[in-house]
N, C-alpha and C positions, 0 to 999 in steps of 0.2 A: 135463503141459504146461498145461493149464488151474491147473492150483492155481499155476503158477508166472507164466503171462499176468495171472492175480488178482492176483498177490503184486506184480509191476513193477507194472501199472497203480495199485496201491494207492499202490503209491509215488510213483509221478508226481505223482497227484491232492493226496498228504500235500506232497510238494514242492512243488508250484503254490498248494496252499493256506499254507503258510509262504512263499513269496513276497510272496503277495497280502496277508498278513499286516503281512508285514512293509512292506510300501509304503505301507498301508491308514498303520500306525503311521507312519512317516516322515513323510508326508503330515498327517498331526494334529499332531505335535510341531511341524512347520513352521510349520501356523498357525498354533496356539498362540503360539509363540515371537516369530510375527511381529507380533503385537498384543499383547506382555507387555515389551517394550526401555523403559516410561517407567512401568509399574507402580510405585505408591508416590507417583506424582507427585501433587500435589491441589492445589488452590488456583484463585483467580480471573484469567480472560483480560483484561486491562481494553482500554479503546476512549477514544476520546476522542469530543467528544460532535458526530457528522457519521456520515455513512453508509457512506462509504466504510474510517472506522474500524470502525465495527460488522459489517460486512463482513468484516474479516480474524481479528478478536479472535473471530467463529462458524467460520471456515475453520478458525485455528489450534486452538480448543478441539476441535472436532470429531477433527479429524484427530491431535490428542495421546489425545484419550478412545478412538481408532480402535487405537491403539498401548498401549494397557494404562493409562492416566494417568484420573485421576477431577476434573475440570476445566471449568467454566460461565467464559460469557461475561458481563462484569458490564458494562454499558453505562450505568451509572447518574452516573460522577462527569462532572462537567461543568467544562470550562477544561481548558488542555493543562497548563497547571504542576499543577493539580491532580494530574492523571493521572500525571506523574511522582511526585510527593510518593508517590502511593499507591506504587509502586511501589518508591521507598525505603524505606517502613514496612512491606513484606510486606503491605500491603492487597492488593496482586497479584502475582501470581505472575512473570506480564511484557505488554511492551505491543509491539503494532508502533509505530516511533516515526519520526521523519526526522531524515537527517543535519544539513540545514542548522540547524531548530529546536534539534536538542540542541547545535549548536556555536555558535550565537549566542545563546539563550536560556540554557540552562543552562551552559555551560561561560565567557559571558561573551567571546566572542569579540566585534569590530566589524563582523569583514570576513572574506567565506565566502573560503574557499580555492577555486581554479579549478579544475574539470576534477570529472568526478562520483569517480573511482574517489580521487584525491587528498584530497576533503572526505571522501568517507567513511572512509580508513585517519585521517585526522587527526582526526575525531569520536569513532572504535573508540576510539584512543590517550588522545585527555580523556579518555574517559566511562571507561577502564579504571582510572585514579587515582581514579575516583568509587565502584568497586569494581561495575560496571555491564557487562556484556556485550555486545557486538554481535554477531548471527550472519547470515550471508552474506546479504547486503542481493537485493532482487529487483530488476530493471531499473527500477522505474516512479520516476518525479521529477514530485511532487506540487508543483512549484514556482510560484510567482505566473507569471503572462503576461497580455498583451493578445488579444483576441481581436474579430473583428469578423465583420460578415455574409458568406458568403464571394462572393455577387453582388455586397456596397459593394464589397470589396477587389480584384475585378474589373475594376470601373468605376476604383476609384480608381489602381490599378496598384501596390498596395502588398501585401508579403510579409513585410518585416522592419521592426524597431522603427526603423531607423534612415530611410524611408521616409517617415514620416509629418512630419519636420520640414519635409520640400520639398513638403509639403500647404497649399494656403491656409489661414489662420488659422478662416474659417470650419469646416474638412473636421477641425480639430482636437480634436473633443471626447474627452470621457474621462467614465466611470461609473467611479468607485473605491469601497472603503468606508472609513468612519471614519478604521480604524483602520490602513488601509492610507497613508491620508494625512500621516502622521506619520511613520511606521517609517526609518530610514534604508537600507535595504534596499527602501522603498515608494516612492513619490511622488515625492518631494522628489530619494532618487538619479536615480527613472527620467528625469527632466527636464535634468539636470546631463548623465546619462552621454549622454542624445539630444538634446540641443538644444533641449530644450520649455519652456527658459525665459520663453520669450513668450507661453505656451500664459496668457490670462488667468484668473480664478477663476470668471467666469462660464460658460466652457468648462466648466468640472468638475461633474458632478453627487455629491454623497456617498448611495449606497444601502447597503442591507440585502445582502448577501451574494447570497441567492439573488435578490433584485428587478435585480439586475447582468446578469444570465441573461438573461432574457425583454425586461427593457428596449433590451438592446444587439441583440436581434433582431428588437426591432420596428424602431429607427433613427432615432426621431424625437426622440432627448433626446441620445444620445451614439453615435458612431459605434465608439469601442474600448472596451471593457467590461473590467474586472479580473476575473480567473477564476485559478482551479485547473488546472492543465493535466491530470489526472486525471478532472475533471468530465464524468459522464457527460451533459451536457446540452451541451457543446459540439457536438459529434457531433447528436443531437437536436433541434435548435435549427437544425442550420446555418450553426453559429458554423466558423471559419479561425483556428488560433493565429498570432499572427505569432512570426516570430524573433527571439528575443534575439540578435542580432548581435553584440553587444557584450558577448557573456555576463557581464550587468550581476547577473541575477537569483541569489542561492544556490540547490544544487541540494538536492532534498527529496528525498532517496533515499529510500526505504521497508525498513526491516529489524528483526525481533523483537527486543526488549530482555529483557534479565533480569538478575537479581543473578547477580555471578560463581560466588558463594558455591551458587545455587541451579545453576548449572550443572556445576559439579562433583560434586555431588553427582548429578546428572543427565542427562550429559555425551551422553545421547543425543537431547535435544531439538535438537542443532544436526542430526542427520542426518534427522529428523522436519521440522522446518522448509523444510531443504534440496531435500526433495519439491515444496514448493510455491515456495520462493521465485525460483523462476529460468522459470515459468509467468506471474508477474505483473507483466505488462509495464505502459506506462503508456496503450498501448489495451485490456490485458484488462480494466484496471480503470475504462478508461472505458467498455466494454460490462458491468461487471458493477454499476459504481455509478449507470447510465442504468437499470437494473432498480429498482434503487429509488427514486432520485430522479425519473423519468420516466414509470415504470409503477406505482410505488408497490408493489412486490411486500418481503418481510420481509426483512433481512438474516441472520435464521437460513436460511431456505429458500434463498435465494439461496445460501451459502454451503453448504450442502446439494448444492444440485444439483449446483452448480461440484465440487464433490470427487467427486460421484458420476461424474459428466461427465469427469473427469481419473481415472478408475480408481484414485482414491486411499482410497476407504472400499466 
């Protein structure tokens, strides 16, 4: 009876240890597997040269390098055509890029298409004759706006672009830059499509990008400031976007680029992506791009934590 309680019990413990065995295994293959779908991949994340680019180009490397991919964030070229060219010449591997810029800059368009999901299938459709990929675009629309103090626009009782024409001529100013003052997509439309033909040239002040920011919230040069609607200083500052009412402005979707050619052979970077792309809305990224414009913290670490913080690494 005992030699035969020894003999089952042997057996049990031999069975539960080939279970454990086997789960132990299962369990390692899993992970394994789960950080090996983009193995072989290598090459450079590129960014265009701002923070909130350098932001996504350390999220996506990270989180390709998390999934088997050997892959650094190169933040070095400066100018957005630049940064496309790289990307034509395999200088990079791919970039997050915006619908509107690649449909009026590179594909030579006049005039943005309306409605976000509409630009974006007509932008995929160009940039696919260019032999250029689009993968599932994230909510955020990094697009031009007005922005003002949100106590002025209180007092003044204004919410949208179209608002500010039944403003006295005095309550009219504007902080743009340069290069915004020429763009037909800039200045020159905003006035046409809002009635600011009368707005005169001493109204306008022309600033530096970021001096746009901190000027429009002091109040004492212009009361509507040109900004990024992604900018994490809006927020920070105080600033109220108003609304394009007249959805005059193209929309700047945000979605990773790559050569087609490199996603075929690769064809797992859209499901890698797709982790993150539907998380970055266009207040994630004005609470992640306020991190470093704001507090000055790195866009590697920032993009660090954000993954770790999203159970993605």
């Amino acid at each position: 009876m005992n030699t035969k309680r020894t003999t089952a019990l042997l057996a049990v413990l031999a069975a539960g240890a080939l279970a454990l065995t086997a789960c132990s295994g299962g369990s390692t293959a899993a992970s394994s597997s789960k950080g090996d779908e983009l193995a072989g991949l290598s090459g450079d994340i590129g960014a265009k040269d701002f923070s909130e680019q350098y932001i996504l180009a350390n999220i996506t490397s990270e989180l390709f390098n998390a999934h088997g991919a050997d892959t650094k964030a190169n933040t070095s070229v400066v100018g957005s055509a630049n940064v496309r060219a790289a990307l034509v010449s395999d200088q990079f591997l791919g970039y997050w890029e915006y619908s509107g810029t690649a449909w009026i800059t590179y594909n030579n368009n006049t005039a943005p298409v309306k409605g976000t999901e509409a630009q974006f299938d007509a932008t995929k459709k160009a940039d696919a004759a260019n032999g250029i990929a689009w993968l599932d675009p994230a909510p955020l629309n990094n697009t031009y706006a007005f922005a003002i103090r949100s106590d002025k626009a209180k007092e003044l009782g204004v919410t949208k672009l179209s608002d500010i024409a039944k403003l006295p001529i005095a309550e009219q100013t504007f902080c743009i830059e340069s290069e915004f003052s020429t763009r037909d997509d800039g200045w020159p439309g905003v006035k046409k499509a809002y009635g600011l033909e009368s707005v005169p040239d001493s109204n306008v002040a022309l600033l530096d990008t970021g001096v746009i920011y901190t000027t429009t919230q002091k109040g004492d040069t212009c009361n509507f400031g040109e900004v990024f609607q992604t900018d994490g200083r809006i927020p920070a500052l105080g600033l109220t976007v108003m609304e394009d009412d007249q959805s005059f402005f193209p929309v700047y979707q945000g979605a990773f680029t790559v050569k087609q050619t490199t996603l075929d052979k690769y064809p797992g970077m859209a499901d890698v992506v797709a982790l993150v792309a539907g998380k970055l809305t266009t207040e994630e990224m004005q609470t992640l791009n306020a991190k470093a414009d704001v507090d000055g913290d790195d866009p590697a670490d920032i993009a660090h934590d954000w993954l770790t913080e999203q159970g993605l690494i």
